[in-house]
C-alpha positions in Angstrom: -21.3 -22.7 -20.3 -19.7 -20.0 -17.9 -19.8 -23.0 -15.0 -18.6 -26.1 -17.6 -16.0 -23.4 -18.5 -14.7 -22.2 -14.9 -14.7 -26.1 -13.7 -12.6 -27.2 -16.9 -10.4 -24.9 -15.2 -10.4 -26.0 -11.9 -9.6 -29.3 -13.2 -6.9 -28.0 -15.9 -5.3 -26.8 -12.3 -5.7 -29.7 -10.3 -4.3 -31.5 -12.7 -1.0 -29.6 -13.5 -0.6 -29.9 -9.7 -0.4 -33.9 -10.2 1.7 -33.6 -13.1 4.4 -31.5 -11.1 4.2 -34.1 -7.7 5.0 -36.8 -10.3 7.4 -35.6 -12.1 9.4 -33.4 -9.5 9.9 -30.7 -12.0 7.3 -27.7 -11.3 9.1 -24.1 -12.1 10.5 -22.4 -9.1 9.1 -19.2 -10.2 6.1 -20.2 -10.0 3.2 -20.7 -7.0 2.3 -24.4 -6.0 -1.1 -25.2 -6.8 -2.4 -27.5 -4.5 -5.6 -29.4 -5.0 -8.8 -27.4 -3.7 -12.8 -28.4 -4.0 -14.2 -27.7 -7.6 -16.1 -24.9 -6.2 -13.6 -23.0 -4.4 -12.4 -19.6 -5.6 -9.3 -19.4 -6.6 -7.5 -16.2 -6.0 -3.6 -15.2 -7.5 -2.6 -12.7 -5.3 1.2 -10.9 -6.3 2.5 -8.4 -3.3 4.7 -5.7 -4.1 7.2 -6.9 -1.0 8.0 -7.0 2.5 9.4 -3.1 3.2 7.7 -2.4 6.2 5.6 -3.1 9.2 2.3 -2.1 6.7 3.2 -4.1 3.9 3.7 -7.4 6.2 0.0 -6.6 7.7 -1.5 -5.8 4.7 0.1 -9.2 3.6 -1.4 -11.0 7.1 -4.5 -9.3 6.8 -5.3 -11.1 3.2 -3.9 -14.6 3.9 -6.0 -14.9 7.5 -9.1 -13.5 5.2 -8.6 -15.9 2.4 -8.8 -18.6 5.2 -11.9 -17.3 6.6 -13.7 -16.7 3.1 -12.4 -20.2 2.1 -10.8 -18.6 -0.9 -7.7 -20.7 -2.4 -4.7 -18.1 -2.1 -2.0 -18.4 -4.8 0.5 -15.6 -3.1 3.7 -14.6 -4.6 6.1 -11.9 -3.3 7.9 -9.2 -6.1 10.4 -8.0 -3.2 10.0 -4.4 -4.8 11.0 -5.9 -8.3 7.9 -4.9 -11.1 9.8 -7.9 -13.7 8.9 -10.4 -10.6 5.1 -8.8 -10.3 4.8 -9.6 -14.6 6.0 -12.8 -14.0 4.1 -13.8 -11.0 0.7 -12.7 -12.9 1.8 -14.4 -16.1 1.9 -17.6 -13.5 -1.5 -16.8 -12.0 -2.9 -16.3 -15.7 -1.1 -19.8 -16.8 -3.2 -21.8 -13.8 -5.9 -20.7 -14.9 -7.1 -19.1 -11.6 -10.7 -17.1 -11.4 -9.4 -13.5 -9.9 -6.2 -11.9 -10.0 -5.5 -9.2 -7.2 -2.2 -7.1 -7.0 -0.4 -3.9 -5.3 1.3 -2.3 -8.2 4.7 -1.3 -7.5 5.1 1.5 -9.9 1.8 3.0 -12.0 3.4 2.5 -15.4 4.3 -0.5 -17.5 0.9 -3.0 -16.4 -0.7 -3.0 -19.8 0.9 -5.8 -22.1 0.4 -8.7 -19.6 -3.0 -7.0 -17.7 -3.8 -7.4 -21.5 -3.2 -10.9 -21.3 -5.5 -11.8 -18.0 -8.3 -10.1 -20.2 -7.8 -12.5 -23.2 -7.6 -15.3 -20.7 -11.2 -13.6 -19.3 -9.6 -13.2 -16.0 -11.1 -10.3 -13.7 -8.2 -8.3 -12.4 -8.5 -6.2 -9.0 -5.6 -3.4 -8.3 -5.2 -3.1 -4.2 -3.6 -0.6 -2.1 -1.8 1.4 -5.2 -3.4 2.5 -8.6 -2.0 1.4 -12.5 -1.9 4.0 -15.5 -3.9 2.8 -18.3 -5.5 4.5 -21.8 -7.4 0.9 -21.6 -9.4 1.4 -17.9 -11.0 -2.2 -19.0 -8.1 -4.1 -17.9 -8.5 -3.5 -14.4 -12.4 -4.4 -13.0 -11.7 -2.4 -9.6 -9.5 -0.7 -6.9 -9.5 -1.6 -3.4 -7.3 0.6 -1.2 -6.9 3.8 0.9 -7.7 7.6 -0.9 -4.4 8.6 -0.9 -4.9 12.1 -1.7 -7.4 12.6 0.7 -4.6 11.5 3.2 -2.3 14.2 1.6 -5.4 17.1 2.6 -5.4 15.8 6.1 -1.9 15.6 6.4 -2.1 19.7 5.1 -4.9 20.6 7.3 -3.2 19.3 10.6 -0.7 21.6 9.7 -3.0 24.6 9.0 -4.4 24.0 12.7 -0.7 23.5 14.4 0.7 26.2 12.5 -1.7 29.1 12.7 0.5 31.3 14.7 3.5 30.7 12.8 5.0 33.7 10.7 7.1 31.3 8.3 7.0 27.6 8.1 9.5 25.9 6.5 8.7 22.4 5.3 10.5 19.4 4.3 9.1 16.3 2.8 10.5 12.7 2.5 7.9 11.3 -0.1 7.3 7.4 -1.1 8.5 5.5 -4.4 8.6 7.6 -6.8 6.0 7.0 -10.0 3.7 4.9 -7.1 0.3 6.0 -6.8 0.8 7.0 -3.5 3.7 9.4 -3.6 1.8 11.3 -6.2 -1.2 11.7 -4.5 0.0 12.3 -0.9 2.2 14.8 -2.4 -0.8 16.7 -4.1 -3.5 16.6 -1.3 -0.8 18.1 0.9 -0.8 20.9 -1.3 -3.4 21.3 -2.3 -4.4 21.6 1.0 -2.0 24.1 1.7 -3.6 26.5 -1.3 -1.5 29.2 -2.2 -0.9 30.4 1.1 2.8 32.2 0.9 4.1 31.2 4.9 4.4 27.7 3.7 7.3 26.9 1.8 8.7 23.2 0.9 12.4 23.4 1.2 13.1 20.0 -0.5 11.3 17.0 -1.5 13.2 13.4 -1.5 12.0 10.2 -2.2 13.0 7.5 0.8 11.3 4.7 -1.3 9.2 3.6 1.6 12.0 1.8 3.1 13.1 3.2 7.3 16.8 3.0 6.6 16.4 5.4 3.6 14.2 7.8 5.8 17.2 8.4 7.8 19.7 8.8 5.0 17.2 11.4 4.1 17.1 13.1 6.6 20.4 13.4 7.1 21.1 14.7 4.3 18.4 17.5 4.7 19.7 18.5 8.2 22.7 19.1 7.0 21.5 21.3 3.6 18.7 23.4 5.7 19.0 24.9 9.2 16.0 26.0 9.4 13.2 22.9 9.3 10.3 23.6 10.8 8.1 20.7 9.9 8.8 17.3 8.5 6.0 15.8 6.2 6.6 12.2 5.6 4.6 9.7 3.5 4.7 6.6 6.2 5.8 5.4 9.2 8.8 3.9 8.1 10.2 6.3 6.8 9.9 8.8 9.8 11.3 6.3 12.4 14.2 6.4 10.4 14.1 10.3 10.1 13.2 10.7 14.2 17.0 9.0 15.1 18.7 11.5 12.4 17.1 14.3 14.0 17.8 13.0 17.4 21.8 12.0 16.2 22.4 16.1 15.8 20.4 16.8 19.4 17.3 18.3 18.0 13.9 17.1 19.4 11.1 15.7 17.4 7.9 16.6 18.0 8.6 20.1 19.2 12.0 21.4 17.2 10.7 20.0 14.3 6.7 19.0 13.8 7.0 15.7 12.4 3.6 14.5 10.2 3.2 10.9 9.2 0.9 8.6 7.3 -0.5 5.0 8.0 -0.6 4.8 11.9 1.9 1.5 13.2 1.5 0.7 16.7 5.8 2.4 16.8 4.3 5.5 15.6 1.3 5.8 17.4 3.4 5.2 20.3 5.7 7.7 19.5 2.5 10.1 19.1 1.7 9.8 22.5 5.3 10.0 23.6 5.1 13.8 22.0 7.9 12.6 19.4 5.3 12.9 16.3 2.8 15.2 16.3 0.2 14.0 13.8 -1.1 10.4 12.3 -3.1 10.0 9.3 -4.2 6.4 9.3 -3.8 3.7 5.9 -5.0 0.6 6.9 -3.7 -2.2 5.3 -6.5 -4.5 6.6 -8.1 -4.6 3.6 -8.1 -8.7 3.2 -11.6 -9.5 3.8 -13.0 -6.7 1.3 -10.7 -8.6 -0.8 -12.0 -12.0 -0.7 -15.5 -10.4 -0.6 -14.9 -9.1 -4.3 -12.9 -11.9 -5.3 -16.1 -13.9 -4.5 -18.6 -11.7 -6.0 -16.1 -11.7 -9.6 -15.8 -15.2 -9.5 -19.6 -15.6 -9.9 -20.1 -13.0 -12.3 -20.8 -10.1 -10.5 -20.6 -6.4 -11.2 -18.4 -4.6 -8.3 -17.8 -1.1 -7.4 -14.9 0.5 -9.5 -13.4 2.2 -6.4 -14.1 1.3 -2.9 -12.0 3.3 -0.2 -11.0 2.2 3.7 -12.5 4.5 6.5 -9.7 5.9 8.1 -8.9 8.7 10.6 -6.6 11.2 12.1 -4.9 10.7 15.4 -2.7 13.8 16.5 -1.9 15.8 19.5 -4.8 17.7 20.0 -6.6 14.0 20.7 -7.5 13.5 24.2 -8.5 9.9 24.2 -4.7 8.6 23.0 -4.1 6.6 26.4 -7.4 4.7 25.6 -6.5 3.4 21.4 -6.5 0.1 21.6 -3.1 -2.1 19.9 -3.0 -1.6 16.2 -2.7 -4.7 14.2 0.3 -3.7 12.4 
């Protein structure tokens, strides 16, 4: 029955794709559905958006992946907009497609049409960021980097860079805020911290992931604090941005003010061994082919991990093999 039931669907697909080449009127909104082999997996994949250099690599990473797992990808873009993300998995729901995978934009809001997908009995995998749900049933796994973890390695550079220090004076440009991880990079980092009384956070503002807010941020802290010691931001992008406010007023990064990042693009990493950041806590976004891999394994009825985490390191000043890291993928 669970074979009769998941070809019946293959076919209900294949042949809404006819219907739309005939009559010239398939919905803008949503994904072509081109015609695939009966037995192919068909995957609806919705992406939070295009903000950075990450995002456009994790993006990469999946599509290449679903190629080489033979997976049919049915991709749609929310360009940072959660209505768009709704709409895109009402779509994937609609074709009838046997996995639904998607990086939340916000944690709140998921459960009315994840509700849906599990009345249509379609697995759904969160990737990269985390949902809030009383009802953990609607989501089957997460697939994705341990965000606070990356917080606690952020702190404990800083423990080891800052040991002589009398004062340190902190300030932190965090992700989007209500995203999974902004709230967890921003509690590791304390956490790692403990309750020790030199290390104070001057100000906390959100620059949405996005470079050209990283700098508006940080402009707008220079001018409120004089005295920044450290700068602890929550990715790449978003210190780029900050490193040409700080060099606009003639300070230099790296050694007036310790600058701590997280994910670990080929610009930072450069900048890392230029001595303009001082830490790097990796967040890969390759992450397709685990992806496709569960996507596989759900599609035939398998049970799957509820959380499976990226390996991941630190790269930071006190490396000595920098000059031999090979180029990042992102």
């Amino acid at each position: 029955m669970k074979h009769c039931k998941r070809l019946n669907r293959r076919l209900a697909v294949a042949l809404a794709a006819c219907l739309m080449l005939l009559t010239g009127c398939a919905p803008q909104s949503q994904p072509a559905a081109p015609m695939q082999d009966a037995k192919q997996v068909i995957l609806g994949f919705s992406q939070l958006g295009s903000e950075s250099s990450w995002r456009i690599g994790n993006t990469k990473s999946i599509q290449e992946a679903a190629k080489r797992a033979g997976v049919q990808l049915m991709y749609e873009n929310a360009e940072q907009k959660q209505e768009k993300q709704i709409k895109a998995i009402r779509s994937f729901i609609a074709y009838q497609v046997d996995v639904i995978a998607f990086s939340p934009i916000v944690e709140d809001g998921w459960d009315n049409v994840l509700g849906e997908a599990k009345q249509a009995g379609i697995p759904v995998l969160t990737t990269d960021r985390r949902i809030n749900t009383a009802d953990e049933s609607l989501i089957v796994g997460f697939v994705g980097s341990d965000f606070y973890a990356e917080g606690r390695r952020a702190g404990r550079f800083l423990l080891a860079k800052a040991a002589d220090m009398a004062q340190v004076n902190i300030v932190e440009i965090s992700g989007t805020v209500d995203s999974t991880p902004m709230r967890e990079r921003a509690l590791g980092f304390r956490d790692e911290l403990g309750g020790d009384t030199r290390y104070t956070i001057l100000e906390s503002v959100s620059g949405d992931f996005l470079r050209s807010k990283g700098k508006e941020c940080m402009q707008g802290l220079l001018k409120r604090h004089s005295d920044i010691d450290v700068l602890y931001s929550h990715n790449d992008g978003m210190t780029l941005g900050a490193i040409e406010a700080i060099e606009a007023v003639g300070l230099t990064p790296g050694k007036d003010i310790i600058i701590i990042t997280v994910d670990g693009e080929q610009a930072a990493i450069d900048l890392l061994k230029a001595g303009k950041i001082n830490c790097v806590v990796e967040c890969t976004p390759l992450i397709g082919d685990k992806i496709m891999e569960l996507a596989n394994k759900l599609a035939a009825g398998e049970s799957i991990p509820r959380n499976i985490y990226s390996d991941e390191r630190v790269f930071s000043e006190f490396d000595t093999d920098l000059a031999d890291l090979p180029p990042r993928e992102y």
